[in-house]
C-alpha positions in Angstrom: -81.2 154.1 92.4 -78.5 151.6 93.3 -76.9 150.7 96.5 -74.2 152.0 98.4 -71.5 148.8 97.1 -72.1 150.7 93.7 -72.3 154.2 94.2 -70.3 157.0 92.5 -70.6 160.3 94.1 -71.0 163.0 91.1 -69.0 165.6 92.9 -66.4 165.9 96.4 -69.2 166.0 99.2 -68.5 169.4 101.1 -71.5 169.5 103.3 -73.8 166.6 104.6 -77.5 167.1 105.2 -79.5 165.1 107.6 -83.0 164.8 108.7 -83.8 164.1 112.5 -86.6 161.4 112.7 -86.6 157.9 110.8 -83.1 159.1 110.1 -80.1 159.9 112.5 -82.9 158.5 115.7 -84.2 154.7 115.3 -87.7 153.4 116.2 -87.0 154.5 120.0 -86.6 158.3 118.8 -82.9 158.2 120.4 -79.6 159.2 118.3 -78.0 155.6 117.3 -75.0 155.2 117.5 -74.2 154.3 114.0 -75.5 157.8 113.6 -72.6 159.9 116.4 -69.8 157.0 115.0 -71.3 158.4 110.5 -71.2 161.9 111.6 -68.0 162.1 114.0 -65.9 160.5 110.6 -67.4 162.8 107.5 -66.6 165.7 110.3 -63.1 164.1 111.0 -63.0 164.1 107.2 -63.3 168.2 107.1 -66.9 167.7 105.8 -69.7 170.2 107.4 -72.5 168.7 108.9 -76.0 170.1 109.9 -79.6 169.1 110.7 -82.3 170.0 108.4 -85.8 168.7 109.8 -89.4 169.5 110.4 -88.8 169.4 114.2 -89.3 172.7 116.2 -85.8 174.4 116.9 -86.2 173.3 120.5 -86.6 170.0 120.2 -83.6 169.9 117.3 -81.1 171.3 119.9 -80.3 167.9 121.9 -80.3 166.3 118.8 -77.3 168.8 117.7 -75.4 168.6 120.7 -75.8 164.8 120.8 -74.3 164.1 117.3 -71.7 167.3 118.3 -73.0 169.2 115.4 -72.4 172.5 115.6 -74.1 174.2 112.3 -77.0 176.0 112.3 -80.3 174.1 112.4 -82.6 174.0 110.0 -85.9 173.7 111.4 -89.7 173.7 111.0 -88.9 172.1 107.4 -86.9 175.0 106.4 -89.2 178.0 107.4 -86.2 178.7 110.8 -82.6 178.8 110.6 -80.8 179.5 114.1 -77.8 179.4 115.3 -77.3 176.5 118.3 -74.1 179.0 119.7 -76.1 181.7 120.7 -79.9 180.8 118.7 -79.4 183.8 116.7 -82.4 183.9 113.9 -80.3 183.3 110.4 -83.7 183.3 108.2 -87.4 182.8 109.3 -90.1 182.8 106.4 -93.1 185.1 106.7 -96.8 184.7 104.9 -98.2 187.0 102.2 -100.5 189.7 103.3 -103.9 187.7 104.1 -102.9 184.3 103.4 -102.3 182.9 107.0 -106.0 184.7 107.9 -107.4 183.4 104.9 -105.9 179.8 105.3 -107.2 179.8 109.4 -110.8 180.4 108.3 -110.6 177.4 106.2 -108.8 175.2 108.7 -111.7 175.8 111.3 -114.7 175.3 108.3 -113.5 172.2 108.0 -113.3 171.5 111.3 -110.2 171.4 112.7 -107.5 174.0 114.8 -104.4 175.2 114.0 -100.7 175.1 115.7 -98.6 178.1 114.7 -95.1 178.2 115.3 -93.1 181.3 116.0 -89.5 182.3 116.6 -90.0 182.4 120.2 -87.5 180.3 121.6 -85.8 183.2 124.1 -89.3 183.6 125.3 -90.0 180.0 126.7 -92.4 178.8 124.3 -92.4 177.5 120.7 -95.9 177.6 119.5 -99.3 178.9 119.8 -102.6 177.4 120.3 -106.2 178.1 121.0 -106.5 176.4 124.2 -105.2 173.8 126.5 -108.0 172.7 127.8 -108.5 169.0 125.5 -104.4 168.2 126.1 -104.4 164.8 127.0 -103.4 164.1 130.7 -101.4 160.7 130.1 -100.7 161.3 126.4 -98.4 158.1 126.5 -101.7 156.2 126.6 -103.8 158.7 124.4 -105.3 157.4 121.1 -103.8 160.3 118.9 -104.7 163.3 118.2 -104.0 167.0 118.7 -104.8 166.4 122.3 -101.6 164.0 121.8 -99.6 166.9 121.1 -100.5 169.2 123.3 -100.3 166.9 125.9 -96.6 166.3 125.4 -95.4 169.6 124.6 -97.7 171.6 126.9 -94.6 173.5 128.8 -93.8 175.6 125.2 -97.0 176.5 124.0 -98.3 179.6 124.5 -102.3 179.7 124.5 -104.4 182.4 121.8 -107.9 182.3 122.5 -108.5 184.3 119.3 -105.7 182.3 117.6 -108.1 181.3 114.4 -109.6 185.3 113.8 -106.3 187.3 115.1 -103.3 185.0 114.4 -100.1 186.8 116.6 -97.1 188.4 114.8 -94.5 186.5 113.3 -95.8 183.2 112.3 -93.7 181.6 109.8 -95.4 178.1 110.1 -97.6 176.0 111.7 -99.9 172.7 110.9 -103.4 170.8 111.2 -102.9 166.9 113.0 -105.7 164.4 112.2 -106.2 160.7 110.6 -104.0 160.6 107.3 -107.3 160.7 104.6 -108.5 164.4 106.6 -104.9 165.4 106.7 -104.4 164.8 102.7 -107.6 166.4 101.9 -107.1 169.1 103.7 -103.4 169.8 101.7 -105.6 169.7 98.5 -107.9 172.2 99.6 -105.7 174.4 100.6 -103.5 174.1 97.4 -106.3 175.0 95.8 -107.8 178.0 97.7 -104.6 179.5 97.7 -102.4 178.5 94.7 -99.0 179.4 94.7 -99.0 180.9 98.3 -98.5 177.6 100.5 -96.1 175.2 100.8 -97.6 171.8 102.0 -96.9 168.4 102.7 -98.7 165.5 104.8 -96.5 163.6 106.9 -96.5 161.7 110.5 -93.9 162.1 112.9 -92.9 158.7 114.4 -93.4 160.1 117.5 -97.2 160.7 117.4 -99.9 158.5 116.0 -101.8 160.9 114.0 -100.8 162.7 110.6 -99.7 166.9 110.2 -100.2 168.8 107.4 -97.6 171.0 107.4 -98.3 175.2 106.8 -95.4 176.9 105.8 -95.3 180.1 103.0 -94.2 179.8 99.3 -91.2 179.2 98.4 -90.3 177.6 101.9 -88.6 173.3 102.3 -85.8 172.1 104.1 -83.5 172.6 100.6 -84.7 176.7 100.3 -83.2 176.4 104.4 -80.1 174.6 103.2 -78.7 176.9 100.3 -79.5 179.8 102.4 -76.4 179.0 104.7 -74.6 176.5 101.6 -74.6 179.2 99.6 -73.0 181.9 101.9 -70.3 179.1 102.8 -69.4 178.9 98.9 -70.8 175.3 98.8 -72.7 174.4 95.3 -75.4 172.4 95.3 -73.7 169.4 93.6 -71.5 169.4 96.5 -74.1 168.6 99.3 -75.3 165.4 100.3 -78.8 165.2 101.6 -80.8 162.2 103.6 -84.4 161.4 104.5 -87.1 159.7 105.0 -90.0 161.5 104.7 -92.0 163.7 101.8 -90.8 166.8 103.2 -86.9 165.2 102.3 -87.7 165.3 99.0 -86.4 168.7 97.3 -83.2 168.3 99.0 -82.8 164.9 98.1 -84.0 165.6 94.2 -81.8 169.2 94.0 -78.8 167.9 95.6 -75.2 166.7 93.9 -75.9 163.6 96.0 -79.7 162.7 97.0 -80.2 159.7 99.7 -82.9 157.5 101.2 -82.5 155.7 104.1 -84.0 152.1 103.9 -86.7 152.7 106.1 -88.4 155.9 103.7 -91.5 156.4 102.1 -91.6 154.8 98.4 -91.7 158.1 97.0 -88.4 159.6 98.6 -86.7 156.4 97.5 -88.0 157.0 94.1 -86.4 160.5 94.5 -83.1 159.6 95.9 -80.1 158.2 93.8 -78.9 155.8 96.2 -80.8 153.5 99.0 -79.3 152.8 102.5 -79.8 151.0 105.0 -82.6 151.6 107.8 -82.3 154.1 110.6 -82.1 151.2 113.2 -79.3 149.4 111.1 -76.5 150.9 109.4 -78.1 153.4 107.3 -76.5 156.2 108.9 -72.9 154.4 107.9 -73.5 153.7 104.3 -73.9 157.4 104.0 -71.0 158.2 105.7 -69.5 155.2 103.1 -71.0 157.3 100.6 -69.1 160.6 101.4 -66.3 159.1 102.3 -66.0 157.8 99.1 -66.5 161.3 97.2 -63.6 162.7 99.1 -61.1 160.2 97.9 
């Protein structure tokens, strides 16, 4: 790794990546600044920009339009690609035969309940869940929790009482929230009831105070979301730039020409990434734009 002072892109950067949270928002979950001044002067530069993150589609749209991004989004850590223009559906991943049943009968044995995302966003909601009835009231002042969730995103869910035996069409992904040690274990179960079927990761959203493990099929991270639009633009990996924070960062960062982690990421991203930046709520987001800027010249 080596700082930005140092850096020497491999390749001319033709499209930036960027993760949402801990990213281009700071510790108030708001877009900086730093973030619309990085992303206005790579795209001044004739660089594409897009979002690639583990946020619904939904909640990625303001994000888009704040940074005036206008790229298809990236979302659900890679298992949705839409279209902001018109939210056409560019790719959406789908579960083997039996794996989503099989893995939903092992979420409840050990004792917890499933979200499921599906590509639903013309419809109103986002996700599906067995009830309603435990979202917290206040979840500003909730302790955690999937009753934390739910209490905060209550308008776009869209309630299965037979969720966990008859899971609805189209799922692509989903996840289980609880304390971090649960969380973890449960990824290792699952990896091992159902080897090479899953893709996992354990990670906390800054915005909620317990841990997900993410569900999403095979095959399926934001990088797999990336080349599927890089690659019909002509754009080779060793052209892309990708930055992150979080675990779920890390194939894009590692299979990238030019792999970044902002200062405020988890020790193993930064062990991925070949540069270091500065933090989302400093001048992280400029450093990469430094870093760009620098490939084109």
């Amino acid at each position: 790794m080596t700082s930005p002072a140092s850096a020497s892109p491999r390749s001319r950067v033709r499209l930036l990546v960027l993760d949402i949270d801990g990213t281009v928002t700071g510790s108030n979950h708001q877009v900086t600044a730093v973030a619309r001044d990085a992303v206005a002067d790579v795209q001044r530069a004739g660089v594409r920009v897009m979002l690639a993150t583990g946020r619904r589609y939904r909640d990625s749209l303001a994000v888009a339009r704040d940074l005036g991004i206008e790229a298809p989004i990236v979302s659900a850590s890679g298992a949705l690609v839409k279209r902001p223009s018109d939210h056409a559906t560019l790719s959406r991943a789908a579960f083997a035969p039996g794996v989503l049943e099989g893995v939903l009968r092992q979420v409840v044995d050990a004792g917890h309940e499933a979200i499921l995302y599906s590509d639903s966003f013309s419809h109103g909601y986002d996700f599906h869940c067995q009830s309603l009835a435990a979202a917290a009231v206040d979840p500003g002042s909730f302790g955690g929790g999937l009753a934390e969730y739910l209490g905060r995103n209550r308008t776009v869910a869209q309630v299965a009482p037979n969720l966990h035996d008859t899971p609805p069409e189209g799922v692509f992904g989903g996840f289980v929230m609880g304390p971090r040690e649960r969380m973890a274990s449960l990824e290792r179960s699952l990896e091992e009831a159902f080897p090479g079927h899953l893709s996992l990761h354990t990670i906390k959203s800054p915005r909620y105070r317990d841990w997900m493990c993410e569900l999403a099929p095979a095959g399926v991270t934001k990088w797999s979301g990336v080349m599927s639009l890089a690659s019909a633009w002509g754009i080779a990996p060793d052209e892309i730039c990708a930055v992150g924070d979080d675990v779920n960062d890390v194939p894009m960062i590692e299979a990238c020409g030019l792999g970044v982690a902002m200062g405020n990421a988890r020790p193993e991203v930064m062990a991925a990434a070949d540069h270091v930046v500065g933090e989302h709520d400093g001048r992280g987001l400029a450093d990469v734009a430094d870093l760009v800027l620098a490939s084109l010249a």
